[in-house]
ZAMARGU-4260 file (C-alpha; in steps of 0.2 Angstrom, whole numbers, plus 5000, padded with zeros to 4 digits):
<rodrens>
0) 5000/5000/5000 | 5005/5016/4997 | 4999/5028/5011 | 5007/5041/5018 | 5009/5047/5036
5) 4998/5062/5041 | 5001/5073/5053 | 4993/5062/5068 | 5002/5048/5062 | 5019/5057/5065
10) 5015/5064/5083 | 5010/5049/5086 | 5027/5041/5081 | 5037/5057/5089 | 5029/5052/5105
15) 5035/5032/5104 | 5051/5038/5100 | 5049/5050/5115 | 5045/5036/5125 | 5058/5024/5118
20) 5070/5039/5119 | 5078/5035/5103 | 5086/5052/5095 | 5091/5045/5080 | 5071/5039/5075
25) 5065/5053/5079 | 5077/5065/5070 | 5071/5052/5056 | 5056/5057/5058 | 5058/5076/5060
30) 5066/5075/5043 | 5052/5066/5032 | 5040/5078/5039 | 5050/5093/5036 | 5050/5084/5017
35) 5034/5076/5017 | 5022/5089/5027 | 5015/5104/5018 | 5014/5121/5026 | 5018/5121/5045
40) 5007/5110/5056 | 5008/5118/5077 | 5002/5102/5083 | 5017/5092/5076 | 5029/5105/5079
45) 5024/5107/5097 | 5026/5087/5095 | 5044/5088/5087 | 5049/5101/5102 | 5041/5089/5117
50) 5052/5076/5107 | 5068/5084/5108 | 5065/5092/5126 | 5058/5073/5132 | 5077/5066/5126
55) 5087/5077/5133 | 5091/5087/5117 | 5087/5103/5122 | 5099/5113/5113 | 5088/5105/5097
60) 5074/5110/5105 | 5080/5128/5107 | 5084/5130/5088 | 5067/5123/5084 | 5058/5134/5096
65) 5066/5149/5086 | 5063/5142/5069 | 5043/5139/5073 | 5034/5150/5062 | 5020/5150/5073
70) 5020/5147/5093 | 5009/5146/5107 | 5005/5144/5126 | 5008/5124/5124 | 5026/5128/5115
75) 5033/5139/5128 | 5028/5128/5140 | 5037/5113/5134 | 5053/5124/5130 | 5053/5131/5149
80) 5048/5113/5156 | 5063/5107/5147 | 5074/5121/5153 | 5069/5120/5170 | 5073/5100/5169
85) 5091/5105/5162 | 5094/5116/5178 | 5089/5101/5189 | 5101/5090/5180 | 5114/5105/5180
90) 5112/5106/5200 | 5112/5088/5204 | 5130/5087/5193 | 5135/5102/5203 | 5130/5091/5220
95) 5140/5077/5215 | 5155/5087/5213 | 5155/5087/5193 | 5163/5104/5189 | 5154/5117/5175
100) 5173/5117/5163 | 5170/5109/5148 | 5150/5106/5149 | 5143/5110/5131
</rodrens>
């Protein structure tokens, strides 16, 4: 069958690689939509930016929050919910004695 993926369908797969925390399919995925999807979709971009924030990529996340042509409430609030995980992260290192020099 030739069918191709809708916009559901690839929130859908963003979330189980989300969930699976696999970078690479979702990066995958990220790149058939932007080849595949016509015009911009918020509620898969909001899903690309909860992917990227959900593995830990938030420097990715960052760049695609600044890219969105359109944004709203539910995309600031995953960009500063990934933020605000970063800094827990950042201070347990900090806990455990692992020094700032070199941290990307």
């Amino acid at each position: 069958m030739n069918v191709r993926p809708n916009c559901v369908t690839l929130v859908s797969v963003l979330s189980a690689c989300c969930g699976l925390r696999s970078l690479k399919l979702g990066k995958a995925v990220h790149g058939y939509s932007l080849r595949n999807v016509d015009g911009f979709n918020i509620v898969l971009g909001n899903a690309m930016l909860d992917f990227y924030v959900g593995c830990g990529s938030i420097l990715a996340a960052e760049y695609l929050f600044v890219k969105m042509p359109e944004r709203d409430v539910v995309s600031w609030s995953i960009l500063i919910g990934g933020w605000d995980e970063a800094n827990k992260v950042r201070d347990e290192m900090r806990i455990h004695g692992i020094e700032e020099e070199g941290w990307l």
